[in-house]
Backbone bond lengths (Angstrom), bond angles and torsions (degrees), N, CA, C in turn:
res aa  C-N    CA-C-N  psi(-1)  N-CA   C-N-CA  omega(-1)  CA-C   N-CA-C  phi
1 X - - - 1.465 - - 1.532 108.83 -
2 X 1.223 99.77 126.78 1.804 101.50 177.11 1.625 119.40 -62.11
3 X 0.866 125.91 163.24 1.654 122.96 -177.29 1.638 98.37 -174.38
4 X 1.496 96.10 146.40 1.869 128.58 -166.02 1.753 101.20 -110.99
5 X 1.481 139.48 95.29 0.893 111.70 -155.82 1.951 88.61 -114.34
6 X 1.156 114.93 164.42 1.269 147.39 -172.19 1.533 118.67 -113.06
7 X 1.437 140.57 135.16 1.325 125.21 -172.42 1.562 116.01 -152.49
8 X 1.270 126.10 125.24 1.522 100.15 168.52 1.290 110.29 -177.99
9 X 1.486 125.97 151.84 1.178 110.55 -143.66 2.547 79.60 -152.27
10 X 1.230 104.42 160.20 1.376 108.51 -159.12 1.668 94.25 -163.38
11 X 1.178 97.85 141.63 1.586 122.56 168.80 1.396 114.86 -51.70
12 X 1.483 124.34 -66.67 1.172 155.78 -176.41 1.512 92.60 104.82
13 X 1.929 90.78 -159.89 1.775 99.66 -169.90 1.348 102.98 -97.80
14 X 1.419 142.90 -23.75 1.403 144.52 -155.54 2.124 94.24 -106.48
15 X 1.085 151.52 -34.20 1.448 145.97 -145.18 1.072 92.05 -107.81
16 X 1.426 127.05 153.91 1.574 135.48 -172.39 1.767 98.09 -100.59
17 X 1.272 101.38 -32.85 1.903 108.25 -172.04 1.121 101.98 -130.83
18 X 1.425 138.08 157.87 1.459 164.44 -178.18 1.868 94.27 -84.72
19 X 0.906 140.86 136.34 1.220 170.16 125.37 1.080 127.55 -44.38
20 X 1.570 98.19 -69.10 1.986 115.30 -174.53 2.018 94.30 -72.48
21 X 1.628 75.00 156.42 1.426 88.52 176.44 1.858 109.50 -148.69
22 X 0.966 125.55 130.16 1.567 128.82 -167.38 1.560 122.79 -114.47
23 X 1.269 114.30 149.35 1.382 123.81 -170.80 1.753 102.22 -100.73
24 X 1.307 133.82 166.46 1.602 118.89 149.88 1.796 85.18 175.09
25 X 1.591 86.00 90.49 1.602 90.61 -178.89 1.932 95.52 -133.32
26 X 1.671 110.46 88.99 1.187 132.78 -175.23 1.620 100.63 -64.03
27 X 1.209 135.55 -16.34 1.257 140.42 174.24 1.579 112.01 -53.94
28 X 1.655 99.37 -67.12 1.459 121.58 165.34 1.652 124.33 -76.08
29 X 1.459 122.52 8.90 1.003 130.80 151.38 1.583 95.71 89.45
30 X 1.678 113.87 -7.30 1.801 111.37 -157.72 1.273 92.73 -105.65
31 X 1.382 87.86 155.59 1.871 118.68 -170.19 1.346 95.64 -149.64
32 X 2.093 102.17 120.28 1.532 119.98 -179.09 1.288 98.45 -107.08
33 X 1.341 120.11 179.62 1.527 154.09 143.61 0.979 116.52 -164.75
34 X 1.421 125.43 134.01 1.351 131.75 156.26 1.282 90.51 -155.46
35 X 1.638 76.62 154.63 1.853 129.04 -178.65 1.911 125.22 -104.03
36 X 1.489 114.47 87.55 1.517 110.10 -130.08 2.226 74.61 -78.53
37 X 1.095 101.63 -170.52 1.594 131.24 177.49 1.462 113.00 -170.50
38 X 1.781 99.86 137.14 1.414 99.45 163.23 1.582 112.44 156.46
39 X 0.943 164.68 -159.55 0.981 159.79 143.95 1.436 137.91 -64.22
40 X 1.490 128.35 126.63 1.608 132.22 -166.95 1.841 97.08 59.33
41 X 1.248 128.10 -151.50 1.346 132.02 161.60 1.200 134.00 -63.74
42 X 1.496 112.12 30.17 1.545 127.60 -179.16 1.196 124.63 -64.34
43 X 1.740 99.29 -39.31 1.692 103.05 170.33 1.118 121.53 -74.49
44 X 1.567 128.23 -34.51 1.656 106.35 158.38 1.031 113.74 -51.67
45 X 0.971 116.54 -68.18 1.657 109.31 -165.79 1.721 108.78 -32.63
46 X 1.303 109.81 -51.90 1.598 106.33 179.97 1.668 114.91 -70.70
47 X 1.119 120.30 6.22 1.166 120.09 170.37 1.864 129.03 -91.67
48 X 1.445 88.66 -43.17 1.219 122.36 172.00 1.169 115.49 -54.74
49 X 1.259 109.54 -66.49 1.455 131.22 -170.68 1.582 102.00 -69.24
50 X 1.087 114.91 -31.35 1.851 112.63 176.08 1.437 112.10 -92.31
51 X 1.596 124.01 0.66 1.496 107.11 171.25 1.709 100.91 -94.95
52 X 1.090 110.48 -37.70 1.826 140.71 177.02 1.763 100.02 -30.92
53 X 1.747 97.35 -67.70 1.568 101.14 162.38 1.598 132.05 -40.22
54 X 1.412 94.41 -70.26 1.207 124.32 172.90 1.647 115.90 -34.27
55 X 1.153 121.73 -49.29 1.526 124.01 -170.24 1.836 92.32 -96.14
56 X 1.318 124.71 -55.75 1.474 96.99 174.76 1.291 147.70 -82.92
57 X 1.559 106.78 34.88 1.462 140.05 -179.87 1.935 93.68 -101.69
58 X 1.198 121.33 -49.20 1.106 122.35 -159.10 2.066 96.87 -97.49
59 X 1.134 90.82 -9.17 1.593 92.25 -178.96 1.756 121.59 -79.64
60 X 2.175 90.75 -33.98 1.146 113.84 -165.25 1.918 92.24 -84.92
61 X 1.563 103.05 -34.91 1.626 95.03 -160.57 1.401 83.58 -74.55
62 X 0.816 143.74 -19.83 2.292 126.55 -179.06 1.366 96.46 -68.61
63 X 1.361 127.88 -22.87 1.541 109.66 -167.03 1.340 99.61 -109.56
64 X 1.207 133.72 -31.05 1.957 123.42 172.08 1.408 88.89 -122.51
65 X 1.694 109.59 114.23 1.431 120.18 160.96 1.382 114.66 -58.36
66 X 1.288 137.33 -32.41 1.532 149.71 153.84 1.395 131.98 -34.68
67 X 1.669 103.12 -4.70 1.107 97.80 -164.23 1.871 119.93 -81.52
68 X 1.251 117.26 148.56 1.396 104.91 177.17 1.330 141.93 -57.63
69 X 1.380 111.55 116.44 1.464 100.16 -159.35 1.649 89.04 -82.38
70 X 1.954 110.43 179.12 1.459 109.56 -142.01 1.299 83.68 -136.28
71 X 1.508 137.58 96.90 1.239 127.21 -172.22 1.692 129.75 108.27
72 X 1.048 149.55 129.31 1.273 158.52 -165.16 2.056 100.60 -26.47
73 X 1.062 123.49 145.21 1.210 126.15 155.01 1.577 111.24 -127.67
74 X 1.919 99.81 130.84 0.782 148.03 -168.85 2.025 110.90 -81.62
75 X 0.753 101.72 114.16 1.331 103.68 -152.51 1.599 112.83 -101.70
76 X 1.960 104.31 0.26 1.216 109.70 178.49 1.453 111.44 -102.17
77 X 1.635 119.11 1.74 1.276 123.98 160.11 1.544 112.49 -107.67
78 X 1.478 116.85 -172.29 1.010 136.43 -164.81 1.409 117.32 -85.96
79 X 1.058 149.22 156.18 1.706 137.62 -145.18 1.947 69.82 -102.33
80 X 1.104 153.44 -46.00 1.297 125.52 178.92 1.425 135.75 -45.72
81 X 1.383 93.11 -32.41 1.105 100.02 179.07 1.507 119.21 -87.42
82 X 1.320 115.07 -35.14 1.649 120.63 162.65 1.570 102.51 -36.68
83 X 1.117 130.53 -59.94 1.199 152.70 -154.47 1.724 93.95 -75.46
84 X 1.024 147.66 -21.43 1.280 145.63 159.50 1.522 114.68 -78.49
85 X 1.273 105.85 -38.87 1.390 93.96 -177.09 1.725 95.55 -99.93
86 X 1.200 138.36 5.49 1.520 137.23 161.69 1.968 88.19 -67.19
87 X 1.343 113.40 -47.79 1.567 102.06 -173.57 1.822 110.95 -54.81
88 X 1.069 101.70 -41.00 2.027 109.13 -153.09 1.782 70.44 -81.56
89 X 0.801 149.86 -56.38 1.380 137.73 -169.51 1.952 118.73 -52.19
90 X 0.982 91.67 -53.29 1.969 108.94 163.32 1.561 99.79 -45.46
91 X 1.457 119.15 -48.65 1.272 115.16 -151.15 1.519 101.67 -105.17
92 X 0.940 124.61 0.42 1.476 134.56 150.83 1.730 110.77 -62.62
93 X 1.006 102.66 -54.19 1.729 107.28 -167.58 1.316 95.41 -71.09
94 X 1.417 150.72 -78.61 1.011 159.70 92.23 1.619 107.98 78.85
95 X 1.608 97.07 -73.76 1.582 109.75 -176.59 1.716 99.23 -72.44
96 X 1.656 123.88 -47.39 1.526 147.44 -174.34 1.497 93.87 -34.12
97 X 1.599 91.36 -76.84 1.758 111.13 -174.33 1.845 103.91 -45.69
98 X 1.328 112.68 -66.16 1.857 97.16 178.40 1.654 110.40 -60.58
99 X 1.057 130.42 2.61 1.443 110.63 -179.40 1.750 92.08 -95.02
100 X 1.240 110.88 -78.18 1.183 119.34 168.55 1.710 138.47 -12.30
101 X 1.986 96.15 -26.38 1.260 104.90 170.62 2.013 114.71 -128.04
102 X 1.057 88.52 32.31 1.727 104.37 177.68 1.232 101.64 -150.17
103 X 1.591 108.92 113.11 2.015 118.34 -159.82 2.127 83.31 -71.29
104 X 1.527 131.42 -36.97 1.107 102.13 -155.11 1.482 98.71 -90.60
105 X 1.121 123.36 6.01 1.520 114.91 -179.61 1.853 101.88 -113.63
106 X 1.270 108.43 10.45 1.609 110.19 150.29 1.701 133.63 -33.40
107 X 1.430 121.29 108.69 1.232 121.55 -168.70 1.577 124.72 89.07
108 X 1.356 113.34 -11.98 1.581 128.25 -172.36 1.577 100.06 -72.44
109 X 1.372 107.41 133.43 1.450 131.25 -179.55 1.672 109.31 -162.69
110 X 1.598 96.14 167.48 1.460 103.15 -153.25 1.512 101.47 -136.19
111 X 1.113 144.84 108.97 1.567 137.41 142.91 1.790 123.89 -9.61
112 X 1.005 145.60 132.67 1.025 108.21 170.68 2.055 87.86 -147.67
113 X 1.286 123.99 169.22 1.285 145.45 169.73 1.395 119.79 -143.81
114 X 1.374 127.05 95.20 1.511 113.35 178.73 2.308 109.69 -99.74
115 X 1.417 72.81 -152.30 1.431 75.83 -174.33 1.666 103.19 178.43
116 X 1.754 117.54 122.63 1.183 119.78 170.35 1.349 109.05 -145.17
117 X 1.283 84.75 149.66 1.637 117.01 -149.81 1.372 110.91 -110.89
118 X 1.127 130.97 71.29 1.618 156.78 164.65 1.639 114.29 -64.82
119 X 1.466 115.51 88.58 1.759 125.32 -166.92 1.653 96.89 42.02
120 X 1.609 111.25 -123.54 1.071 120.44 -158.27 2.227 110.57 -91.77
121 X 1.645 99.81 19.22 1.207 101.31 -171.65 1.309 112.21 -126.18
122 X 1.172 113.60 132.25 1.780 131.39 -158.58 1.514 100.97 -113.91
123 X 1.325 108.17 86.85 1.827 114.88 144.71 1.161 139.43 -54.85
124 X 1.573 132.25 118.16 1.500 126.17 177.99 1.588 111.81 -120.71
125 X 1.283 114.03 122.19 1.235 92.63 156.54 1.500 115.74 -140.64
126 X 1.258 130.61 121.95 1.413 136.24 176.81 1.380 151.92 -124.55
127 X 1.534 134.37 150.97 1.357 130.01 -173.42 1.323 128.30 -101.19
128 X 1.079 129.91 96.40 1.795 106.83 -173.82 1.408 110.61 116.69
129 X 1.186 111.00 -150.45 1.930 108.54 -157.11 1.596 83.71 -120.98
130 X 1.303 145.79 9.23 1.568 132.55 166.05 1.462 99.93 -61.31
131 X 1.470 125.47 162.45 1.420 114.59 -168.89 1.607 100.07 -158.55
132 X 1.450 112.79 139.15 1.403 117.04 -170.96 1.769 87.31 -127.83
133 X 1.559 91.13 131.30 1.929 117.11 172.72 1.308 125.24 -121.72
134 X 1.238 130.10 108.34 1.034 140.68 -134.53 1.921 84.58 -111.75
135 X 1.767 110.64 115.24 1.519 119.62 177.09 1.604 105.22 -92.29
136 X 0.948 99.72 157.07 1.990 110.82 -172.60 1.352 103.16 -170.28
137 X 1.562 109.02 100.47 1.436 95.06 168.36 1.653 106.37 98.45
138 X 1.354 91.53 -141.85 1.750 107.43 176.75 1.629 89.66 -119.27
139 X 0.942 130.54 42.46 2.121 129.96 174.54 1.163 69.26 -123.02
140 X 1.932 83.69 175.27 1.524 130.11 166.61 1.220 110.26 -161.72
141 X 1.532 118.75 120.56 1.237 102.51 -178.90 1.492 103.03 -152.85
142 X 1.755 108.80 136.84 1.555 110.63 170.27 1.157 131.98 -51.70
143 X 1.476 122.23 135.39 1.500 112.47 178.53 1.527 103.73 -103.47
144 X 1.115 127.31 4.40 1.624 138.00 173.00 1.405 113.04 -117.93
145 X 1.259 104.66 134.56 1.718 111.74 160.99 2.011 103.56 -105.47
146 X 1.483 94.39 159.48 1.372 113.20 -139.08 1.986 68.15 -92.67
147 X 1.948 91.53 136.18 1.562 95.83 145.20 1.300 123.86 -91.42
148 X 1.330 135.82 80.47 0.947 123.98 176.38 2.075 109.55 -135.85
149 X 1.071 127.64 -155.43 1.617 123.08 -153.44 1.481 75.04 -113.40
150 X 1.268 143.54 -54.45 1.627 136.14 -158.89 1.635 86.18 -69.05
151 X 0.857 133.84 -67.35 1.177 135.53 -163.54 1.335 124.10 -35.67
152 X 1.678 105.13 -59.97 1.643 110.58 160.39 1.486 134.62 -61.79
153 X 1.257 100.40 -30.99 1.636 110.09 148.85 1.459 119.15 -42.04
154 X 1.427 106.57 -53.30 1.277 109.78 -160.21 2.121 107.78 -74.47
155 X 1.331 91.48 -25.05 1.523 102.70 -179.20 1.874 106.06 -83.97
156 X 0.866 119.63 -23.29 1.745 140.85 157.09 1.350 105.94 -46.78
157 X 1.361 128.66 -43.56 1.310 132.28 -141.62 1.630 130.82 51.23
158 X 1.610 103.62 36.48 1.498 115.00 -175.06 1.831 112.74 -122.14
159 X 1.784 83.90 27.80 1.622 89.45 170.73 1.348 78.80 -177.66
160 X 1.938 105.91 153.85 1.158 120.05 172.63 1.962 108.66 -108.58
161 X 0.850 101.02 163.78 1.964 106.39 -165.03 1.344 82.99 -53.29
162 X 1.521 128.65 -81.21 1.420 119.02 172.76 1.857 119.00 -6.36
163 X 0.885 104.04 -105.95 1.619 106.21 163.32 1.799 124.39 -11.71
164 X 1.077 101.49 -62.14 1.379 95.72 158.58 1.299 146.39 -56.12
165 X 1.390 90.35 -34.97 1.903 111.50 170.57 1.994 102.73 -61.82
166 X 1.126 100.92 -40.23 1.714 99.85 169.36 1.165 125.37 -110.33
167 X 1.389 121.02 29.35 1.349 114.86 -174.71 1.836 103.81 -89.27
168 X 1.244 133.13 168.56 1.438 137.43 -173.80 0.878 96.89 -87.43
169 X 1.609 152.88 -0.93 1.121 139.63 -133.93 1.311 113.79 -158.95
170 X 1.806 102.97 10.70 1.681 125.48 175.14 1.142 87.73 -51.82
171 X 1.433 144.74 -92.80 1.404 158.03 -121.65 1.190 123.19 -72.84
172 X 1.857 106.73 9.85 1.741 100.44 -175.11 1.584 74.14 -119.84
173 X 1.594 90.23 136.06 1.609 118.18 159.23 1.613 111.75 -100.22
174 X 1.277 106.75 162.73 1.549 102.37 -162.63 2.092 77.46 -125.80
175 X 1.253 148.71 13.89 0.737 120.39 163.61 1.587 92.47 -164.93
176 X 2.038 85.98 131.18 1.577 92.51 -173.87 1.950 104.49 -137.75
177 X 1.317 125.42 -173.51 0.901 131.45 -160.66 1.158 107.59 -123.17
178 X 1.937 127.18 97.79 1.302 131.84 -168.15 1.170 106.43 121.35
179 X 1.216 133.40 -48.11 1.559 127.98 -152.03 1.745 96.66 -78.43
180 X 0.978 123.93 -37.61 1.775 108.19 179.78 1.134 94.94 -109.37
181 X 1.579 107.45 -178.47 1.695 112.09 179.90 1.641 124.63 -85.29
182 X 1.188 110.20 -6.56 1.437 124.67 175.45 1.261 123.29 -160.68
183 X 1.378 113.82 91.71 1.514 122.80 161.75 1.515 155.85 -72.18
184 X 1.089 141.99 104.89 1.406 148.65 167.70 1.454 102.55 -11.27
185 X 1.526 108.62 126.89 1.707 110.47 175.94 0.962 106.29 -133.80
186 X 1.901 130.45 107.32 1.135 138.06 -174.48 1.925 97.16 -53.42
187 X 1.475 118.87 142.18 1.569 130.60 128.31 1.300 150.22 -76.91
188 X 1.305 104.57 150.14 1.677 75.08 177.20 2.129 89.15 -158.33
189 X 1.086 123.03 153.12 1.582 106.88 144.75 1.178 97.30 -160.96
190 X 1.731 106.58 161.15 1.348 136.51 -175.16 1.600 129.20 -139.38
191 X 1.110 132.86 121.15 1.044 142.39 -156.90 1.709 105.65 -60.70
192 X 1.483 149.07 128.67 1.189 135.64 -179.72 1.495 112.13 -103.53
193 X 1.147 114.19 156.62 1.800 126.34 -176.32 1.476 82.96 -123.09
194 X 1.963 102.00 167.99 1.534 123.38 -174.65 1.528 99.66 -95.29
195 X 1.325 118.56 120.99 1.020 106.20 179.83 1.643 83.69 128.07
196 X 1.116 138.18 -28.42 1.633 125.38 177.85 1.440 110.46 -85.47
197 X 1.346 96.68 142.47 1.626 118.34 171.71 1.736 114.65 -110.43
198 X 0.920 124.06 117.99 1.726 134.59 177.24 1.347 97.70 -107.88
199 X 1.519 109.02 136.62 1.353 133.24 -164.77 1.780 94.98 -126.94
200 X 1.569 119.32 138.65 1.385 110.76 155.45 1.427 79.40 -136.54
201 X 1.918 97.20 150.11 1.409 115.89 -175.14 1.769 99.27 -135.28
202 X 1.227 102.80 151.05 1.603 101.63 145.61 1.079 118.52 -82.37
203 X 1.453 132.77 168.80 1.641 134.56 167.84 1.050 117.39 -65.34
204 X 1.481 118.64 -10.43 1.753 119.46 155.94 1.795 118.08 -42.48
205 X 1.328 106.15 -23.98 1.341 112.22 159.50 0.789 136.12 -101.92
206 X 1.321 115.13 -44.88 2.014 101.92 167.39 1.307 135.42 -74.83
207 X 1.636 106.10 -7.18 0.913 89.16 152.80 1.932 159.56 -72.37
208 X 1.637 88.14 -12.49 1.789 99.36 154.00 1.095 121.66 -138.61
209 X 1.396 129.71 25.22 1.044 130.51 153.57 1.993 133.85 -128.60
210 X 1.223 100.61 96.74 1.436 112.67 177.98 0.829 120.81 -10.80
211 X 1.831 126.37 150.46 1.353 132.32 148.50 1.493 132.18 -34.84
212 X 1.593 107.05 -70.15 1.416 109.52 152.69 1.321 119.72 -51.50
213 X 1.080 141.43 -29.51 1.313 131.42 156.75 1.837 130.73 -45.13
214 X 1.298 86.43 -41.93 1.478 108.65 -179.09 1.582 106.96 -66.68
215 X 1.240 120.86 -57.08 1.448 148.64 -170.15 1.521 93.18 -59.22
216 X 1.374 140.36 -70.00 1.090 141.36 -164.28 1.637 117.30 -78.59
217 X 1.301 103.19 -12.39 1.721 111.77 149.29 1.076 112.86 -63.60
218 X 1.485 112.06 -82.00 1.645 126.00 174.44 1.870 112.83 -20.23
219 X 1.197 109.36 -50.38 1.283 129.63 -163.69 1.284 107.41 -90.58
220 X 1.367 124.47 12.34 1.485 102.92 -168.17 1.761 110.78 -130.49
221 X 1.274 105.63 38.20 1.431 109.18 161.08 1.723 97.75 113.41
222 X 0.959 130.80 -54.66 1.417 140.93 178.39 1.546 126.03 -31.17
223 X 1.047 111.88 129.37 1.605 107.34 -176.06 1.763 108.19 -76.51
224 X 1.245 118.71 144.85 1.213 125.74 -165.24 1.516 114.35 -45.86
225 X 1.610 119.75 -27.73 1.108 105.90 -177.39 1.901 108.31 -94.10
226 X 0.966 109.89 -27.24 1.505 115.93 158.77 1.665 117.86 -31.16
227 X 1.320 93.69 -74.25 1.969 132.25 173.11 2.201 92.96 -39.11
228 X 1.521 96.20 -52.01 1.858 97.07 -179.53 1.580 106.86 -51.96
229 X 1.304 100.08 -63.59 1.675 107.17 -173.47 1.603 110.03 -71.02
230 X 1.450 144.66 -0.38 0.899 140.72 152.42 1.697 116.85 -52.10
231 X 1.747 92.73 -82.36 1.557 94.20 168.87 1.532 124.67 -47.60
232 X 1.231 130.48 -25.09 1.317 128.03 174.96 1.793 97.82 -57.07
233 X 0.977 81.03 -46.76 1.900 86.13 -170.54 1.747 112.78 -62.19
234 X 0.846 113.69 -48.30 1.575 140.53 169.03 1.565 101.64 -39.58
235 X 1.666 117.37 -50.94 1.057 126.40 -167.51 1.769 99.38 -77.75
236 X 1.211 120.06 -58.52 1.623 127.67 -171.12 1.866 105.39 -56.15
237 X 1.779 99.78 -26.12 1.405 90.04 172.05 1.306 139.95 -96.62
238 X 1.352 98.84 -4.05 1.476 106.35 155.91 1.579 115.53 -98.55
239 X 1.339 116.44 42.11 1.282 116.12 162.12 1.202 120.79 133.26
240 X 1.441 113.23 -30.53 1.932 132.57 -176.39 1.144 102.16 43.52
241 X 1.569 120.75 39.56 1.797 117.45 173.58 1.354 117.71 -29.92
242 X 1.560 110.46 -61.44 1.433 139.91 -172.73 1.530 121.94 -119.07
243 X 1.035 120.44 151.19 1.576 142.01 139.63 1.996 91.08 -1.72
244 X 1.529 105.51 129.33 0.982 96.68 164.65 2.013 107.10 -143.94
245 X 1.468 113.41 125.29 1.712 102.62 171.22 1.579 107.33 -103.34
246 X 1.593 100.25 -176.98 1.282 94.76 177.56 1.555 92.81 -166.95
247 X 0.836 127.60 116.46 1.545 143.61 170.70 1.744 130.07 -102.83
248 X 1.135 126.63 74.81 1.669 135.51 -171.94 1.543 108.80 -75.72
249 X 1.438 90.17 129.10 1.660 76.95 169.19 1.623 113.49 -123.91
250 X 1.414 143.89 99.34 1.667 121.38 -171.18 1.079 77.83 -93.89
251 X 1.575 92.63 150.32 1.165 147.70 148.53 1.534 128.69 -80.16
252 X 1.613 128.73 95.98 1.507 119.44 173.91 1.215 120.29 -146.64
253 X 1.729 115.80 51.00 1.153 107.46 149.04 1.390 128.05 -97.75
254 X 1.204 88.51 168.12 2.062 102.65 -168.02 1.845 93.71 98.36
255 X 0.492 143.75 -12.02 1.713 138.48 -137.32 1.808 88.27 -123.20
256 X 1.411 108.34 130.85 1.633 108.73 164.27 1.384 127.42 -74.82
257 X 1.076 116.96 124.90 1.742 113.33 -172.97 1.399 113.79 -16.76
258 X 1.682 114.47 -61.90 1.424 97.43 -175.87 1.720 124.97 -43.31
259 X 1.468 113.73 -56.77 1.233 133.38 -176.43 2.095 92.30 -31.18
260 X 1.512 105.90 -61.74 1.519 104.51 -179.73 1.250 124.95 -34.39
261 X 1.712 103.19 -52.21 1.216 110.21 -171.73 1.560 121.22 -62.88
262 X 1.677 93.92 -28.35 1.837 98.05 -164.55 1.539 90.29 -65.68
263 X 1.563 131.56 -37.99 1.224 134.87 -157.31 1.819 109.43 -79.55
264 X 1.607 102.57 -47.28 1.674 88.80 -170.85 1.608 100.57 -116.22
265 X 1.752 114.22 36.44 1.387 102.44 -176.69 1.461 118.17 70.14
């Protein structure tokens, strides 16, 4: 399936350095984000260093189908998708092992959400509160739930989304990529139509800027990389707390040029 991808990634107004670090290699069908953490420039480094993995795990498995996958396979998804989260697993140890052996990059870990795009089949697999939304239509809807402590609350029913949006205690994730030696990697996949747009963000965006917000960017005539630097903007204006990425992907094959045009202008 053909796809127009969009990219962009911003400091904000409050962080002295960028953190997040992004993948968008349409060749290999893969789409990164991560959101590094840690002390002094630790979280780049853990960001970096986990997309770095990440894309030449999936670079190497296109060229030797043989290659070893890194971790349990899951047999109710698709060997692509095993193979994505065989990457975020590599890049766990990877990031673990450099924290573990550099006293100032001690404790440094990274969020991460990818996404690969195999013809008409959409792989996810992710760590942490980065979040990929899959547009269709006039919807929008997440294909990730957030690891983070508001979040499970919120799935508890011991906080309402409201509440969470102001709680002090948004910003701790309870599951990240690096900090222990072996991490849990949510799955997920979904079949794609022409005419869909998949978004992965850091929480540099959701955190002030809405779903419907998001959707009616996406949706509103703009070419995907336009639509990127919109929401970036969207994000800095409700505050630019944080680091913000933004990764678009349309989708339009099968679809006759015009049909494209009516959709992304």
């Amino acid at each position: 399936m053909d796809s127009v991808v969009g990219a962009k990634t911003d400091v904000g107004l409050k962080r002295d350095h960028n953190e997040d670090y992004f993948c968008a290699a349409p060749e290999l069908g893969l789409y990164v984000v991560c959101d590094g953490m840690g002390g002094r420039n630790a979280g780049e480094v853990a960001s970096r260093l986990a997309v770095d993995v990440i894309q030449r795990h999936i670079r190497e498995a296109g060229e030797n189908a043989s290659l070893a996958m890194v971790g349990p396979y899951d047999a109710g998804f698709s060997p692509q998708t095993n193979r994505l989260a065989s990457a975020l697993r590599l890049a766990n140890q990877v990031v673990n092992g450099a924290a573990r052996s550099q006293a100032g990059q001690a404790g440094m870990g990274t969020t991460v959400v990818s996404a690969l795009i195999t013809g008409p089949m959409l792989s996810v697999a992710h760590i942490g509160d980065s979040r990929l939304y899959l547009i269709r239509g006039g919807g929008i809807q997440p294909l990730t739930e957030d690891h983070s402590l508001v979040a499970e609350q919120v799935r508890r029913g011991l906080l309402t989304e409201e509440e969470a949006e102001r709680s002090p205690q948004k910003n701790i994730v309870t599951r990240a990529l690096g900090v222990e030696a072996t991490v849990a990697v949510a799955l997920d996949e979904w079949p794609l139509e022409p005419g869909d747009a998949v978004l992965l963000c850091s929480d540099g965006l959701t955190r002030g800027v809405k779903p419907d917000d998001i959707l009616q960017v996406v949706r509103g005539g703009m070419t995907p990389q336009a639509a990127a630097d919109r929401l970036v903007e969207l994000a800095n204006a409700a505050g630019g707390e944080d680091n913000t990425t933004v990764v678009l992907i349309a989708l339009r094959g099968g679809r006759p040029a015009g049909f494209w045009r009516r959709i992304w202008g």
